[in-house]
C-alpha positions in Angstrom: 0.0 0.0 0.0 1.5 3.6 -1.1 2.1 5.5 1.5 -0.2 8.5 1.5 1.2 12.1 1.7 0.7 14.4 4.4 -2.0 16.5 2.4 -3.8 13.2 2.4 -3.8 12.4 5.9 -4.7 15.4 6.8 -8.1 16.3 3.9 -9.0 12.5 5.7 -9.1 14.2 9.2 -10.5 16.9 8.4 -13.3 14.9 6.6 -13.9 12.9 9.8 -13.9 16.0 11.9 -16.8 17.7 9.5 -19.0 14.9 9.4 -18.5 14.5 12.9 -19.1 18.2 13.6 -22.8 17.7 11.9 -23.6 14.8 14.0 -22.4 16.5 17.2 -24.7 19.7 16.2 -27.5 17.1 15.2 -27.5 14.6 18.3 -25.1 16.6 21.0 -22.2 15.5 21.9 -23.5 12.4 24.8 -25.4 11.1 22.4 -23.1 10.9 19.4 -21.7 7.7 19.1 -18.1 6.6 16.6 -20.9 4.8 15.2 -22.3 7.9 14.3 -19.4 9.3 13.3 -18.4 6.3 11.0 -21.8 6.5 9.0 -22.1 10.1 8.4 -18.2 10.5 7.2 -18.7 6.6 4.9 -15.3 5.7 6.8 -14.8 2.5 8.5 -14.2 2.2 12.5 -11.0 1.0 11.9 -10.0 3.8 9.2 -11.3 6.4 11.5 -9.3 4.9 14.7 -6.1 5.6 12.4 -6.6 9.2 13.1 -8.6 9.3 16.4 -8.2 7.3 19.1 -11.7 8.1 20.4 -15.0 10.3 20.1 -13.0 12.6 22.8 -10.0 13.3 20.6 -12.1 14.2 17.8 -14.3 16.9 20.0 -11.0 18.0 21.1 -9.9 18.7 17.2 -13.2 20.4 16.7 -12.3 22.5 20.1 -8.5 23.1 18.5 -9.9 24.6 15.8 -12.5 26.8 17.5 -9.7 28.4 19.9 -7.2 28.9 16.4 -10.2 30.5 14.8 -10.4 33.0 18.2 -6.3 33.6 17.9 -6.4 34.2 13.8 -10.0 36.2 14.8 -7.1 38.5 17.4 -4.4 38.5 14.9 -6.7 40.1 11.9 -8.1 43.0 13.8 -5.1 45.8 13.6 -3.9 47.4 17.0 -2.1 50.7 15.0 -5.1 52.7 15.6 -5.1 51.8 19.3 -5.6 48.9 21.7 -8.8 50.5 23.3 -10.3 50.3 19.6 -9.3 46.4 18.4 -10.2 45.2 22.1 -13.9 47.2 21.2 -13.9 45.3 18.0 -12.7 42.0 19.3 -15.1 41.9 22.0 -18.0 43.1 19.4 -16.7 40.1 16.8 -16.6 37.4 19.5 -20.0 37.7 20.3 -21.8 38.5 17.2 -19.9 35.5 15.8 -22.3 33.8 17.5 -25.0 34.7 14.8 -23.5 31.9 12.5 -25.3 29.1 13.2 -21.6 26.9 12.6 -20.3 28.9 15.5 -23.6 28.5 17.5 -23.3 24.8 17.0 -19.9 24.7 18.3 -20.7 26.7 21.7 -23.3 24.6 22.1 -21.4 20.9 22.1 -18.3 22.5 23.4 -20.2 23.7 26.5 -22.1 20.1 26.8 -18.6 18.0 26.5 -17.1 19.9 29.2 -20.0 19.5 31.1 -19.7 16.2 30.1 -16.1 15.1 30.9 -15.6 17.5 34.2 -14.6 14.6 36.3 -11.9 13.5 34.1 -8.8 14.8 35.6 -6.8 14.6 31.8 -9.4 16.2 29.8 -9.9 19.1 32.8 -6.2 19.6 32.6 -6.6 20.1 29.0 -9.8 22.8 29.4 -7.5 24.8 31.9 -4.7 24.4 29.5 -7.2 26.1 26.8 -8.2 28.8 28.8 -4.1 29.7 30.3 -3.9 30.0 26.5 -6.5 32.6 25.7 -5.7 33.9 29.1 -2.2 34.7 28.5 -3.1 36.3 24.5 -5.5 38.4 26.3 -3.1 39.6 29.0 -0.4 40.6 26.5 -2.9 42.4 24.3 -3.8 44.4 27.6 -0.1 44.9 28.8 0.5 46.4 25.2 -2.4 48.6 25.9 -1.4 49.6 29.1 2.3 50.3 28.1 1.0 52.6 24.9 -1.2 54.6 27.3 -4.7 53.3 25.6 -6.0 51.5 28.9 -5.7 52.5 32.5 -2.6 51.2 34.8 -4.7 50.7 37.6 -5.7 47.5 36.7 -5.3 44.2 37.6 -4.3 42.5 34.5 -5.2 38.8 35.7 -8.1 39.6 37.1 -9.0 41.8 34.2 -8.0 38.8 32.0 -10.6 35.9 34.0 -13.8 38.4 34.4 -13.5 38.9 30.4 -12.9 35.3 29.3 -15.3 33.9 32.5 -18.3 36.8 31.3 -17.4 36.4 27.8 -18.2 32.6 28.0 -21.1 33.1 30.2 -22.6 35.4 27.7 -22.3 33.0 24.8 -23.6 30.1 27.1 -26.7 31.9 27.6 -26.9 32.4 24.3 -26.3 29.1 22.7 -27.8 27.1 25.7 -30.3 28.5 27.4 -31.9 30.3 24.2 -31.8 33.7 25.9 -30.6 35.6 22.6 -27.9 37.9 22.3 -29.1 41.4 21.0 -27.1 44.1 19.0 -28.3 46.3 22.1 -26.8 44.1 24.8 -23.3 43.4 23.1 -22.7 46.8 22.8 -24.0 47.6 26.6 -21.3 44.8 27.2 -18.7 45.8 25.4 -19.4 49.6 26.8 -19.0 48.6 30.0 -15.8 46.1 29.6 -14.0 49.3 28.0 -15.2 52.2 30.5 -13.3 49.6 33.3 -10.1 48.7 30.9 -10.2 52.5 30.0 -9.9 53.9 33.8 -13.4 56.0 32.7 
């Protein structure tokens, strides 16, 4: 058997994670099974446990991508015309990402398979492991901000950094979860208020 190129191995993957994204939006994640999985994608078990090792690894390449998507979302928006302005438009695109019903979907199963797997010690480590990531991009986009004048140096960066990511999260829970929709109106009363505290007003 030819051995298949990286560019293979990886448009295989990311087949398997696709279909495997539809079934998690369709059923949720508890109720997906790999047999799921292996009739919505049309690979075999043992073709899709060449690339995963389990339903868990897959929802954690679904979750990989969501976070890249958040750090490429933080890299696009440019900081030259201030840091107060791309955090006001980082915060704003964040939220109102929610909108598209792919991101929707992926709130929604990521905040069930954490839910989900919260008394396995490996997979926790890898949640906190997640969040010391988007903790520390968001701490060095405020200690830029701080250093350029933009925000206040009164602040407590780490704290800062938790009650955006923890509030952040919580808004998009109760919008994907519990059905209670976000509004133009309240992201922007969000957003205002996030900013008055970053910008010492």
């Amino acid at each position: 058997m030819p051995k298949l190129t990286d560019e293979t191995i990886q448009s295989r993957k990311s087949h398997i994670i696709e279909c495997a994204f539809s079934v998690f939006s369709e059923k949720g994640y508890s109720d997906t099974s790999m047999d799921d999985i292996v009739e919505k994608s049309g690979v075999s078990k043992g073709g899709i446990y060449n690339y995963f090792k389990s339903k868990e690894e897959i929802f954690l390449e679904i979750a990989e991508s969501r976070r890249t998507v958040r750090r490429n979302l933080m890299d696009t928006i440019p900081v030259n015309n201030g840091i107060h302005i791309f955090l006001r438009q980082y915060f704003t695109a964040v939220l109102q990402s929610l909108k598209e019903e792919k991101n929707l979907m992926t709130a929604k199963f990521s905040f069930e398979f954490w839910a989900t797997v919260s008394r396995n010690p490996e997979l926790i480590e890898k949640a906190q492991n997640r969040y010391t990531q988007f903790h520390s991009d968001l701490i060095r986009i405020l200690k830029l901000g701080v250093k350029r004048g933009d925000l206040s140096n009164q602040l407590d960066l780490n704290n800062m950094g938790y009650v955006i990511l923890a509030t952040l999260d919580g808004m998009m829970h109760t919008h994907a979860i519990m059905g209670v929709k976000l509004t133009d109106e309240s992201v922007e009363e969000y957003v205002d208020m996030l900013m008055n505290k970053l910008e010492g007003r």
